[in-house]
TORTORLUM-385462 format. One record per residue (C-alpha): x, y, z; residue in three letters. Coordinates in pm, whole numbers. Example, Ala and Ser with C-alpha at 12.3 -4.5 7.8 and 13.67 -1.06 7.14 Angstrom:
! TORTORLUM-385462
<rec <1230 -450 780> ALA>,
<rec <1367 -106 714> SER>,
This chain:
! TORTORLUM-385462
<rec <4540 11681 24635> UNK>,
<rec <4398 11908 24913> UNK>,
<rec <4136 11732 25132> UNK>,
<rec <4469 11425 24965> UNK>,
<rec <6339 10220 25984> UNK>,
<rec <6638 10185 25702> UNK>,
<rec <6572 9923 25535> UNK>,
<rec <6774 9729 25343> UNK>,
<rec <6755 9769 24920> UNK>,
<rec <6654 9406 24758> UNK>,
<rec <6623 9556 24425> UNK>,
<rec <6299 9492 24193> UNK>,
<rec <6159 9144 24167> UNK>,
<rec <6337 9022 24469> UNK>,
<rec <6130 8882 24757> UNK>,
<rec <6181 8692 25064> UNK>,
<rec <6081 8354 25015> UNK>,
<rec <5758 8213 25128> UNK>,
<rec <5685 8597 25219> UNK>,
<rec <5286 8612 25036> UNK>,
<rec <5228 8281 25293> UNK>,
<rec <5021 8336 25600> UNK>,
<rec <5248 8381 25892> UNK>,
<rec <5266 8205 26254> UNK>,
<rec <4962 8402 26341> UNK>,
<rec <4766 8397 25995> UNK>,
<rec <4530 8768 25943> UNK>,
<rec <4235 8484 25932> UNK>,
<rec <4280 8420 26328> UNK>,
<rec <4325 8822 26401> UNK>,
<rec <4092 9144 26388> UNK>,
<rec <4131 9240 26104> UNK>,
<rec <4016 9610 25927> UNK>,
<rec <4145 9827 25650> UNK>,
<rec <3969 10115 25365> UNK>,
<rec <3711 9969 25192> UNK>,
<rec <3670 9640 25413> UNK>,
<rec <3875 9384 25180> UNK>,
<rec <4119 9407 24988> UNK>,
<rec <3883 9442 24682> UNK>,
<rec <3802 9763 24858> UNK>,
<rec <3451 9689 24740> UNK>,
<rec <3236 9916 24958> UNK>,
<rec <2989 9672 25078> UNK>,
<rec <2912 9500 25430> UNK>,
<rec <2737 9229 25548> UNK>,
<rec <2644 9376 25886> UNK>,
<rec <2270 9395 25969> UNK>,
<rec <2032 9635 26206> UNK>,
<rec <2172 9916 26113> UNK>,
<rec <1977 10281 26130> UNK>,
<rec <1812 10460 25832> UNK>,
<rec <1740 10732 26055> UNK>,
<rec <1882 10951 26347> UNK>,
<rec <1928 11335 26480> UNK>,
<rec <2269 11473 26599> UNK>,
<rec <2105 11773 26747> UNK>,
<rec <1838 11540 26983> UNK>,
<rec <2061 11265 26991> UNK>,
<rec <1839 10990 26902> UNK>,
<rec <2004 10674 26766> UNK>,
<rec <2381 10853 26895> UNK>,
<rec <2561 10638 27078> UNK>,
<rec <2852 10842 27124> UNK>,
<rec <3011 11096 26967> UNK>,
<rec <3368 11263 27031> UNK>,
<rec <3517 11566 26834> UNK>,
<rec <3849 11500 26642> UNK>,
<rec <4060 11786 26466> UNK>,
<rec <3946 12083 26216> UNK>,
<rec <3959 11849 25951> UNK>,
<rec <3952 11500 25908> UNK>,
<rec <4031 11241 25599> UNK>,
<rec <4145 10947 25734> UNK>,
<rec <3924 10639 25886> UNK>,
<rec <3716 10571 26076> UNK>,
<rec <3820 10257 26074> UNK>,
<rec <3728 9995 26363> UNK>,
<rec <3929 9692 26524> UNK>,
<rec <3984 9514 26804> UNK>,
<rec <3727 9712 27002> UNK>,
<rec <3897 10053 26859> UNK>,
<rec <3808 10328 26677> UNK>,
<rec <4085 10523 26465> UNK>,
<rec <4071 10794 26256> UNK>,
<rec <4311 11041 26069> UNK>,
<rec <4298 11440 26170> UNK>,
<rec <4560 11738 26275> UNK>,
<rec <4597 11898 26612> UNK>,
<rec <4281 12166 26604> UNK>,
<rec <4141 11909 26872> UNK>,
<rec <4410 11983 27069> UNK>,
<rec <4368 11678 27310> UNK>,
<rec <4709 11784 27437> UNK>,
<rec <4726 12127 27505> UNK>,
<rec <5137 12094 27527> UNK>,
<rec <5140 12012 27174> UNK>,
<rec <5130 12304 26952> UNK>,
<rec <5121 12398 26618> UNK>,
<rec <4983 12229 26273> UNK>,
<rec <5027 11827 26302> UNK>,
<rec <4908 11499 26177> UNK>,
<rec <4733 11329 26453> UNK>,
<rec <4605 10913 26460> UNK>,
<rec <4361 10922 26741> UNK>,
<rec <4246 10606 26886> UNK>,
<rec <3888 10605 27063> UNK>,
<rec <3678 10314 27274> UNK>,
<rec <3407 10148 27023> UNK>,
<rec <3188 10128 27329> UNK>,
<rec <3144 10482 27437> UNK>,
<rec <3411 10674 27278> UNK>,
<rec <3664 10723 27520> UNK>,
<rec <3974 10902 27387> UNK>,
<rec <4258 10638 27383> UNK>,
<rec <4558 10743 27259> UNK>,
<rec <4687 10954 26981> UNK>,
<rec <4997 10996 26763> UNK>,
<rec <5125 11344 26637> UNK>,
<rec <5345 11390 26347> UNK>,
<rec <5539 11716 26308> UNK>,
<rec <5486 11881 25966> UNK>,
<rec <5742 11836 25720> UNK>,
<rec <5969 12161 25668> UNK>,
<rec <5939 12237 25249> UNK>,
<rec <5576 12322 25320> UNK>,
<rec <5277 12314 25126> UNK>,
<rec <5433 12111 24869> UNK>,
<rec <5511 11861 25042> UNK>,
<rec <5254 11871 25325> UNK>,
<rec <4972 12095 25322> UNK>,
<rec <4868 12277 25640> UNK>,
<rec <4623 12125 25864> UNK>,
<rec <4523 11845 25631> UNK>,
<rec <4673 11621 25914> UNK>,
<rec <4714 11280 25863> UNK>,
<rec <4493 11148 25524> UNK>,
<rec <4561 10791 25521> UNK>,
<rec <4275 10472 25699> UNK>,
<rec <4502 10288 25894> UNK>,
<rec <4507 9871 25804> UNK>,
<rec <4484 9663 26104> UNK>,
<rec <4568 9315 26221> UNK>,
<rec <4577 9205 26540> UNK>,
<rec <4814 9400 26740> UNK>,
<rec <4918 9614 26472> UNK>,
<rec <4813 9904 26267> UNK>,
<rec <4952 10068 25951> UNK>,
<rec <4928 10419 25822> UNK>,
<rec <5142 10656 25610> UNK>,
<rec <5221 10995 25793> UNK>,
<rec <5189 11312 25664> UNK>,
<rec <5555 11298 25675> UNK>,
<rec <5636 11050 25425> UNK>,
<rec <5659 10796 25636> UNK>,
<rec <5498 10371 25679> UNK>,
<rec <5432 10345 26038> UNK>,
<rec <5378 10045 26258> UNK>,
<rec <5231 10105 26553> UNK>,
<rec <5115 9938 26895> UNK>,
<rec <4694 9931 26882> UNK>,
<rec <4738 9980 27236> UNK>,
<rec <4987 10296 27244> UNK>,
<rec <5189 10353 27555> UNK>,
<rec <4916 10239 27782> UNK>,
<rec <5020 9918 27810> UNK>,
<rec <5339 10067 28020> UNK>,
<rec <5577 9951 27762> UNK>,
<rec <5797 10101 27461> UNK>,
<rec <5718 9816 27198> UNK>,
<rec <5936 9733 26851> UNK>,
<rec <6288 9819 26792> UNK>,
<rec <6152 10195 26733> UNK>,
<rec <6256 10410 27042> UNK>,
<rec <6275 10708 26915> UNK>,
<rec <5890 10848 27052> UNK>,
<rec <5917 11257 27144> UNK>,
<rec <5596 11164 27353> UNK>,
<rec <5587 10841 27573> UNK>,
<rec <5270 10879 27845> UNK>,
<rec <4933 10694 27903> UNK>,
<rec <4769 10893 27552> UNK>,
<rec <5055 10844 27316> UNK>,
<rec <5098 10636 27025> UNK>,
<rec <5350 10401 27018> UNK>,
<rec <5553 10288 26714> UNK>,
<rec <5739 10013 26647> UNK>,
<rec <5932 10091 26320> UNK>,
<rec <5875 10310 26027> UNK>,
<rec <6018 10366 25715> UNK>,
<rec <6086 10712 25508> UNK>,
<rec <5969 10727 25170> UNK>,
<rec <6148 11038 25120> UNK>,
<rec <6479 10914 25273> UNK>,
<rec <6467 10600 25144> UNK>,
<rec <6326 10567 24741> UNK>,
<rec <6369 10984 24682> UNK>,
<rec <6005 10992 24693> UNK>,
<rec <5894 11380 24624> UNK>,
<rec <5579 11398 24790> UNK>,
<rec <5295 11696 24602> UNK>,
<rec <5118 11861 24866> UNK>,
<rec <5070 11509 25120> UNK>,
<rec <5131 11137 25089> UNK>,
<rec <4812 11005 25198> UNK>,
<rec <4820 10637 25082> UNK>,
<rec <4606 10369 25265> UNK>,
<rec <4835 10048 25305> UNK>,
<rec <4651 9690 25182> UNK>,
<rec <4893 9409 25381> UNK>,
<rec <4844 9075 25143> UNK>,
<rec <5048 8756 25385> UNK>,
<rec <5383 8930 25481> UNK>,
<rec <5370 9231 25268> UNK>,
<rec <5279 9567 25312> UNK>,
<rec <5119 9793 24937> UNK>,
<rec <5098 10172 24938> UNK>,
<rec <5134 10439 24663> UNK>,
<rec <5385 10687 24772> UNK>,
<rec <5285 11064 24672> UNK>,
<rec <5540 11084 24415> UNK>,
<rec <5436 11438 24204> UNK>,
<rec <5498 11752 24051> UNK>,
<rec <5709 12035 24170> UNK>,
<rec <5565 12346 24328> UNK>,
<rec <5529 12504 23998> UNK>,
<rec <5334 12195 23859> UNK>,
<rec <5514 12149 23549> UNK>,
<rec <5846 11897 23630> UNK>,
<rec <5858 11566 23804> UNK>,
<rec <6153 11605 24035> UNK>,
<rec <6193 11301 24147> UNK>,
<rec <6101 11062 23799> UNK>,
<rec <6285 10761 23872> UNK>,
<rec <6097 10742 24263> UNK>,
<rec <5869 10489 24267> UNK>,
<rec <5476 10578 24286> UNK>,
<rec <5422 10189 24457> UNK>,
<rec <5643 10004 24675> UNK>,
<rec <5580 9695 24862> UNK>,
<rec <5803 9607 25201> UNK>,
<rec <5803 9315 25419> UNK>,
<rec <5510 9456 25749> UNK>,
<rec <5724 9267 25974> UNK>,
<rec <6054 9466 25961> UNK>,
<rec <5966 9743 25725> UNK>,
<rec <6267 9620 25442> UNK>,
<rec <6176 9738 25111> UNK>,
<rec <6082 9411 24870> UNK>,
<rec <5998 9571 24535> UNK>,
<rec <5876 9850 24384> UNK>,
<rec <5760 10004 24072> UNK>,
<rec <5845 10352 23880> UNK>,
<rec <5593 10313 23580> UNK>,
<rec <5447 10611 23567> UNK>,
<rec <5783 10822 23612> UNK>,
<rec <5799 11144 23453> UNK>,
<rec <5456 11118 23337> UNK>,
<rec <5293 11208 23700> UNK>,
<rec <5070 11487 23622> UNK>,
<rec <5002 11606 23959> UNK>,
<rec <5018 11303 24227> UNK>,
<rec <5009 11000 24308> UNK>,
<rec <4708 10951 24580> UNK>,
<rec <4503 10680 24560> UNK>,
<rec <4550 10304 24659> UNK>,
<rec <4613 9975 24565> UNK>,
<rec <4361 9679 24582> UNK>,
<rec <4425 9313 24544> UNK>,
<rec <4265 9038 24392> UNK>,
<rec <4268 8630 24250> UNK>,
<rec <4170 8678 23864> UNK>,
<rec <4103 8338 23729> UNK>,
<rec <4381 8174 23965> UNK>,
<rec <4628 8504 23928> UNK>,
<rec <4700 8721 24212> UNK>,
<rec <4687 9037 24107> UNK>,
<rec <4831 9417 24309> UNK>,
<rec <4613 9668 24141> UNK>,
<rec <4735 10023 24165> UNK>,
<rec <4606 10365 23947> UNK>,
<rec <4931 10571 23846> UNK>,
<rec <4964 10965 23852> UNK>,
<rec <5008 10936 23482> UNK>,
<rec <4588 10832 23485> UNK>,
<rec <4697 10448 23381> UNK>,
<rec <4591 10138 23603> UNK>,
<rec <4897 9894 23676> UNK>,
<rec <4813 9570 23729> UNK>,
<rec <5125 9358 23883> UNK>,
<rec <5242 9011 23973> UNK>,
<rec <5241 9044 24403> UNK>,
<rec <5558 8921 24476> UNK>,
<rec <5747 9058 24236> UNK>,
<rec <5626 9382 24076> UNK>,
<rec <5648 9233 23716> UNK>,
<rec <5367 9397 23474> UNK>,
<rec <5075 9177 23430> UNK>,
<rec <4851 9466 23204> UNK>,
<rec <4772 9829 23237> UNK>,
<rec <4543 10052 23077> UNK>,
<rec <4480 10393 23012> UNK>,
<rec <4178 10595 23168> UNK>,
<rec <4193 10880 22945> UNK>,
<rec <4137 10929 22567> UNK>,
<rec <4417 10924 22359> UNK>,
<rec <4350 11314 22254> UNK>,
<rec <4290 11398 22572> UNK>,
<rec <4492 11723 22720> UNK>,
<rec <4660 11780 23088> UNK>,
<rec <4669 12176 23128> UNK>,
<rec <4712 12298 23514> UNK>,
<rec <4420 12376 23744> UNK>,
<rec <4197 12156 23588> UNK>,
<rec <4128 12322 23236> UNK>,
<rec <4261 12032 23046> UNK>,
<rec <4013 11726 22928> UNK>,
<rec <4305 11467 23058> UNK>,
<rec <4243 11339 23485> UNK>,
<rec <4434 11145 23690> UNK>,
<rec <4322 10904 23945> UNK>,
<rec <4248 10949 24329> UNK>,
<rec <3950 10726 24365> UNK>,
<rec <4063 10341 24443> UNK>,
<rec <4001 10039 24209> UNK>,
<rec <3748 9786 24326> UNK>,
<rec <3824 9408 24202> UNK>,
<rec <3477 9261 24128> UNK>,
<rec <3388 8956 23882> UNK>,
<rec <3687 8941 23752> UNK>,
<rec <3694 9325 23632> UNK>,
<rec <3795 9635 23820> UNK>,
<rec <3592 9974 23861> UNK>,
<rec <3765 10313 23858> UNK>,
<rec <3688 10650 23768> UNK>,
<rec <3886 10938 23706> UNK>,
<rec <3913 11332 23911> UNK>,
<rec <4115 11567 23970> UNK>,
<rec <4209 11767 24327> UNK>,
<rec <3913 11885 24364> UNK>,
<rec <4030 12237 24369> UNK>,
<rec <4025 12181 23984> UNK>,
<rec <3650 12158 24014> UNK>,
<rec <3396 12021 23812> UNK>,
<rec <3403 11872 23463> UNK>,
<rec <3333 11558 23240> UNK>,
<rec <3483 11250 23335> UNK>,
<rec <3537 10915 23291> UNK>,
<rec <3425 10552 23447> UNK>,
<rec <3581 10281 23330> UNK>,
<rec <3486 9841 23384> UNK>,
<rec <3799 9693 23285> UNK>,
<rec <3852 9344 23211> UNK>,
<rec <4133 9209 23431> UNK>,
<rec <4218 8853 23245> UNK>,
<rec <4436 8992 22986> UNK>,
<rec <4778 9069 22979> UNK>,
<rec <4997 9391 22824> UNK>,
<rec <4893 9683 22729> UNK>,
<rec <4469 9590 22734> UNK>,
<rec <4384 9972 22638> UNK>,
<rec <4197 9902 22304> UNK>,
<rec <4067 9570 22424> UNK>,
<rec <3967 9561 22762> UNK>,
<rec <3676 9786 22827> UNK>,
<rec <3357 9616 22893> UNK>,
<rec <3175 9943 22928> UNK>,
<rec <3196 10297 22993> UNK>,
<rec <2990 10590 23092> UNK>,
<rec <3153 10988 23063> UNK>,
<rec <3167 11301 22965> UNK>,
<rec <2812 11448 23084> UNK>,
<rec <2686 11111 23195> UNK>,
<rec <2990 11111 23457> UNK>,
<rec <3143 11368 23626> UNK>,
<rec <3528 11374 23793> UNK>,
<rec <3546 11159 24062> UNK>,
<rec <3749 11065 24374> UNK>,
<rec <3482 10818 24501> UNK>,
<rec <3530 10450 24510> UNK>,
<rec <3225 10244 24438> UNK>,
<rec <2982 9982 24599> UNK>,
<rec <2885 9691 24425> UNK>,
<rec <2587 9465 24548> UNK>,
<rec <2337 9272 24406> UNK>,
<rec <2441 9322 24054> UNK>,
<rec <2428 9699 24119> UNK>,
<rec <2712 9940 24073> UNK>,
<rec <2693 10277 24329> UNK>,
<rec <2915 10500 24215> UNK>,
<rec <2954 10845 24278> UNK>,
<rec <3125 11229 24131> UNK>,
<rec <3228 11488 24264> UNK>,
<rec <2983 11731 24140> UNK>,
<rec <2732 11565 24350> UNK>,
<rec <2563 11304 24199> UNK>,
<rec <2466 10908 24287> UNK>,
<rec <2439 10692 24029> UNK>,
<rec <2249 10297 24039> UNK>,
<rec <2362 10099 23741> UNK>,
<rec <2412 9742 23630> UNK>,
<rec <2721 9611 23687> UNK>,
<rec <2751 9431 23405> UNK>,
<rec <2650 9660 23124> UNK>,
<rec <2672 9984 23270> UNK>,
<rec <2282 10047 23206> UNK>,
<rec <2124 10309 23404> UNK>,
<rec <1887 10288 23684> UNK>,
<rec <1855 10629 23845> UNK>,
<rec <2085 10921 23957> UNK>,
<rec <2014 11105 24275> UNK>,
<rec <2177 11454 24377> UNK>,
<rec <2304 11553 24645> UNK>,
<rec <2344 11932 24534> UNK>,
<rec <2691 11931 24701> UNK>,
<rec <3001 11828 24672> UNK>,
<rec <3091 11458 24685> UNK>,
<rec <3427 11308 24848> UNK>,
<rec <3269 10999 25004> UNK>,
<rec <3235 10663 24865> UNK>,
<rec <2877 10519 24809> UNK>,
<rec <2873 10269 25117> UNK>,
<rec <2621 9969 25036> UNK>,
<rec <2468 9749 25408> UNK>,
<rec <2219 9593 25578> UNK>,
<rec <1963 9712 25231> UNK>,
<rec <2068 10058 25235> UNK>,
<rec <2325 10275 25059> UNK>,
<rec <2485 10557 25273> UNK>,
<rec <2667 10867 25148> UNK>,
<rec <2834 11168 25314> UNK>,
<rec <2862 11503 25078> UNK>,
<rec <3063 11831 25155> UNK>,
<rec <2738 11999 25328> UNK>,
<rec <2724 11766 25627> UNK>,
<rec <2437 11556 25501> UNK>,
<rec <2425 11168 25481> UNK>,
<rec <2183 11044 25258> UNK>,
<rec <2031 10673 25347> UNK>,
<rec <1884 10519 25030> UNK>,
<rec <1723 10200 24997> UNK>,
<rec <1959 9960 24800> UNK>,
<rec <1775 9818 24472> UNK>,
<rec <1673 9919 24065> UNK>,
<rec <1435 10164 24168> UNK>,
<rec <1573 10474 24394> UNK>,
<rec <1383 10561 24708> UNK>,
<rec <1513 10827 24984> UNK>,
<rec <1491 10684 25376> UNK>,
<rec <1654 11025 25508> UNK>,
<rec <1905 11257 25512> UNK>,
<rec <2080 11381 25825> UNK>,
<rec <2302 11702 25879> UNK>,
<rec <2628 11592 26072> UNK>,
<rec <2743 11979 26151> UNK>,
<rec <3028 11946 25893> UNK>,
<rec <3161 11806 25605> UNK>,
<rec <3158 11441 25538> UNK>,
<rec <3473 11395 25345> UNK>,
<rec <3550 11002 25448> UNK>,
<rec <3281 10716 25384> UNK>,
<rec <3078 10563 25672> UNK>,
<rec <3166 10210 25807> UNK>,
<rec <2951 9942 26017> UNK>,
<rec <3107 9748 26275> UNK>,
<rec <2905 9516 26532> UNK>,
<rec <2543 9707 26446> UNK>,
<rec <2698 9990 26478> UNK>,
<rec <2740 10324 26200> UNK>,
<rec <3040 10522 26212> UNK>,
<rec <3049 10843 26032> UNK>,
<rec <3315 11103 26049> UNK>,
<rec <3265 11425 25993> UNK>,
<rec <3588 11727 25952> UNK>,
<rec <3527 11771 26323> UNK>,
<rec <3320 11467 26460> UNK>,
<rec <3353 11109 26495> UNK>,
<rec <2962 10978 26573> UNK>,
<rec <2859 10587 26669> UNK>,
<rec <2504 10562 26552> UNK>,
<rec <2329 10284 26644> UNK>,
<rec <1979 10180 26638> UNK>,
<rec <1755 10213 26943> UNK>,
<rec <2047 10448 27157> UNK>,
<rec <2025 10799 27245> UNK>,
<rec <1945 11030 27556> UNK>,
<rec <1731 10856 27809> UNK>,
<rec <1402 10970 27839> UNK>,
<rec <1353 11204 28136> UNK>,
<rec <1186 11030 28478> UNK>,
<rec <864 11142 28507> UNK>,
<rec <823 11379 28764> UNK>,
<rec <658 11292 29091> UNK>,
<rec <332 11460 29188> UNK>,
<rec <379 11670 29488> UNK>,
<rec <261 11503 29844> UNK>,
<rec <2 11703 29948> UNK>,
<rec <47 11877 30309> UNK>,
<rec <-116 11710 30545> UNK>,
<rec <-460 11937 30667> UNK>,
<rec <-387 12218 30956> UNK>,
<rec <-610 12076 31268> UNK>,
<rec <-845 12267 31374> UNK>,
<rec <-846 12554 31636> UNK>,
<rec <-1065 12444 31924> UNK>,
C-alpha cells in the first residue's frame, strides 16, 4: 500500500512465564498513548472543550503549528508532554542529512518546539520493499519512557522519548549514525527481514499494541514485485516479542501463500466474555483471532464472499484488509480496501461476533452492509453512543446503529477518505485527501458544525490530548485549541498633540 537486536527463536506457543502480567512499573502508573487510543482501537475520546471551529490562514483557535516532511502517515500521537509523528526527510530539519528517509520527529505539546528526530535510511531493493518518500507509516505506542514504532526498514524500534538530549546513549543499542541534542535515540531493535524472512510489499507500516510484557505488530509480509508470488510464504504476517528485550515469543504464518498484496493493518486486543483475545486482519482478507500468549487459533473469518475474485490493480471483486479491527460489545468492526491506487469499488463491512470459536465464517455475522451501500475502505471506525462512524474511501461518512447496522445518514466529503471517523467531546471529526476536516455533531440526525482547509491532505486521523486537537496534515502538524490564536493588535495610541507655537510679541 502507497500512502501504507537478534533475538533469540522460542518457537510458536512458547512464552516467558508470567510475561502478559503487569511489570515493576505497570502501563496503569505511566503515560500511556498508542493508534486508536486503546487497545480496542475504538476511535473515541473522552476529552472535553474541544473546537468545532478554527482558520489556519488567520490563525484563530491555532495554537501552534510546525511543518513535518512532504508526506506524512504516521501519528500524531501525544505522551508525556510530546508530540510524535511519522514523515520522510522533505522537512529537512537537518540539512546534513540527505536523500529519501523515514523520519520520527518528536515536538513540545506546549508550543511545538522541534525535539528530536530519528532518520532511517531507505532499504536498498526499492520500491518493493520501501516506497520512496512514504517515510516512516507506523503511530508510535508509548509508555512511559519508551516508544515503539516499526521503520520503514523492517525494523521494531525502542526508543528513548527523550532522544539524545538527555546527554546519554540509553539501551544496549549503540549503534546510532547520529548522536547530538536532535537525534533519536534507540535502545534495541529487531529486523523483521533478518530475523522471520519477512518480505516486506512496498513498506511495513504496522502500529505496535504492547498488552503487559509483549509487544503485537503485523509485519508487511506480501507479494513480489510482479504481484503474482508470495516469496516469502512461510514468514509470519504477526509476531509478538517480549518489549523489554526485543526476543521473539510467538508468531503466526496463517495467511501464508494466500497474501494477496500485503499485510498492513494492525492488531487490536480485547477480554471477550473472560477470553483475551489478539485480533489481527490477514493479507489473505481473513480476521485471526488468537490466544495472547501463545498464538493458538481461537476463530477467524473470512471478509470476502466465497465467489469473490483477486485480479491485480484492483479489477477483481475480492479486498484485503488495511483498516484496523475495533473490539466493541463483544464483536469486532472491520471493513475491507484495497491500496488505494486500486481505486474505488464495492466493498464490504462486516460486525462479527467474537464468542465463538473455529472457523465462525457462516455463523458469525451479526450484520453487514456492501456492495453500493459500502465502498472500499482503509478507515477504522468510531463507536459512541450506540452509533457506528465508519467511513470509505470514496468519500463518504456513514451514522448507523451499532447493533443492527440500520442507517442514519451518510455525508460526503467529495474526496478521498484515508482518515478514521474520530468521535469527542459531541462531535465527530474527519480529515479527507483535499485538506478539509469536517466537524459534525455526534448523534441520529447529521448536522455540519464546519469544515476547515488544512493546506494538504489529511491522510492520518485527528487526536485530543489535554483540550487540545491535533491534526496532521502531509506537511503540517497543527495544535488547535479553543480560545488560542494571534493576539489581537494593541490599539494604537492617538497622537499627542504639539503643544501651541507662542505668540510673536
Amino acid at each position: 500500500m502507497m500512502r501504507g537486536m537478534g533475538a533469540a527463536w522460542l518457537g510458536t506457543g512458547l512464552v516467558v512465564a508470567g510475561v502478559l502480567a503487569p511489570s515493576a512499573t505497570t502501563a496503569a502508573s505511566q503515560d500511556v498513548a498508542m493508534y486508536g487510543g486503546t487497545p480496542s482501537h475504538n476511535m473515541v475520546s473522552d476529552e472535553t472543550g474541544l473546537p468545532s471551529e478554527w482558520d489556519v490562514d488567520s490563525g484563530k483557535n491555532i495554537l501552534w503549528s510546525a511543518p513535518v516532511g512532504s508526506q506524512s502517515y504516521g501519528g500524531p500521537i501525544i505522551a508525556g508532554g510530546r508530540v510524535y509523528v511519522g514523515t520522510n526527510n522533505e522537512g529537512a530539519r537537518d540539512p546534513a542529512i540527505k536523500g529519501d528517509k523515514g523520519v520520527l520527529m518528536a515536538f513540545a505539546e506546549k508550543d511545538g518546539e522541534f525535539l528530536w528526530q530519528l532518520v532511517h535510511d531507505k532499504l536498498p531493493d526499492g520500491r518493493v520493499h520501501d516506497w520512496p518518500l512514504q517515510g516512516i507509516c507506523s503511530s508510535p505506542y508509548i509508555e512511559g519512557d519508551k516508544l515503539y514504532y516499526v521503520s520503514n526498514r523492517a525494523q521494531i524500534v525502542c526508543a528513548d522519548v527523550e532522544g539524545f538530549a538527555d546527554g546519554e546513549n540509553d539501551g544496549p543499542y549503540k549503534d546510532e549514525k547520529l548522536t547530538g541534542k536532535k537525534s533519536g535515540d534507540i535502545l534495541w531493535s529487531y529486523d523483521m527481514i533478518g530475523e522471520v524472512d519477512v518480505f516486506p510489499h512496498n513498506l511495513a507500516a504496522g502500529s505496535p499494541l504492547i498488552v503487559g510484557d509483549i509487544l503485537y505488530t503485523v509485519t508487511g509480509n506480501g507479494v513480489d514485485e510482479g504481484h503474482v508470488n508470495v516469496p516469502s510464504p512461510f514468514a509470519p504476517s504477526l509476531i509478538a516479542i517480549n518489549k523489554n528485550t526485543g526476543e521473539l515469543l510467538w508468531d503466526d504464518t496463517a495467511p501464508g501463500e494466500k497474501i494477496l498484496h500485503g499485510s498492513w493493518s494492525n492488531p487490536s486486543y480485547g477480554v471477550i466474555k473472560g477470553k483475551p483475545q489478539v485480533i489481527y486482519p490477514g493479507g489473505d482478507g481473513w480476521v485471526y483471532s488468537l490466544e495472547p500468549k501463545t498464538g493458538k487459533l481461537i476463530w477467524k473469518f473470512d471478509c470476502n464472499p466465497k465467489d469473490s475474485i483477486w485480479r491485480l490493480g484492483g479489477a477483481g471483486t475480492r479486498n484485503n484488509i488495511i483498516s484496523t479491527p475495533v473490539i466493541y460489545d463483544d464483536k469486532v468492526y472491520i471493513a475491507v480496501g484495497q491500496d488505494p491506487e486500486h481505486g474505488e469499488a464495492p466493498g464490504h463491512f462486516w460486525v462479527i461476533d467474537a464468542t465463538m470459536t473455529g472457523d465462525v465464517t457462516a455463523k458469525a455475522a451479526v450484520w453487514h452492509r456492501g456492495g453500493e451501500d459500502f465502498h472500499r475502505s482503509i478507515s477504522s471506525v468510531a463507536i459512541d453512543d450506540g452509533i457506528v462512524y465508519a467511513a470509505d474511501l470514496s468519500g463518504f461518512l456513514y451514522a448507523l446503529d451499532a447493533k443492527t447496522g440500520t442507517h442514519h445518514w451518510t455525508y460526503d466529503t467529495f474526496a478521498a477518505v484515508w482518515s478514521s471517523p474520530y468521535v469527542v467531546d459531541g462531535k465527530v471529526y474527519l480529515g479527507d485527501e483535499d485538506g478539509d476536516v469536517v466537524v459534525l455533531k455526534a448523534g441520529k440526525k447529521m448536522e455540519v458544525l464546519g469544515e476547515y482547509n488544512m493546506g494538504a491532505a489529511v491522510y492520518t486521523t485527528p487526536v485530543a490530548h489535554n483540550g487540545t486537537l491535533f491534526v496532521l496534515s502531509r506537511k503540517q502538524i497543527f495544535a488547535i485549541k479553543e480560545g488560542a490564536g494571534p493576539k489581537p493588535k494593541p490599539a494604537e495610541k492617538p497622537a499627542k498633540k504639539a503643544a501651541p507655537k507662542p505668540a510673536k510679541s
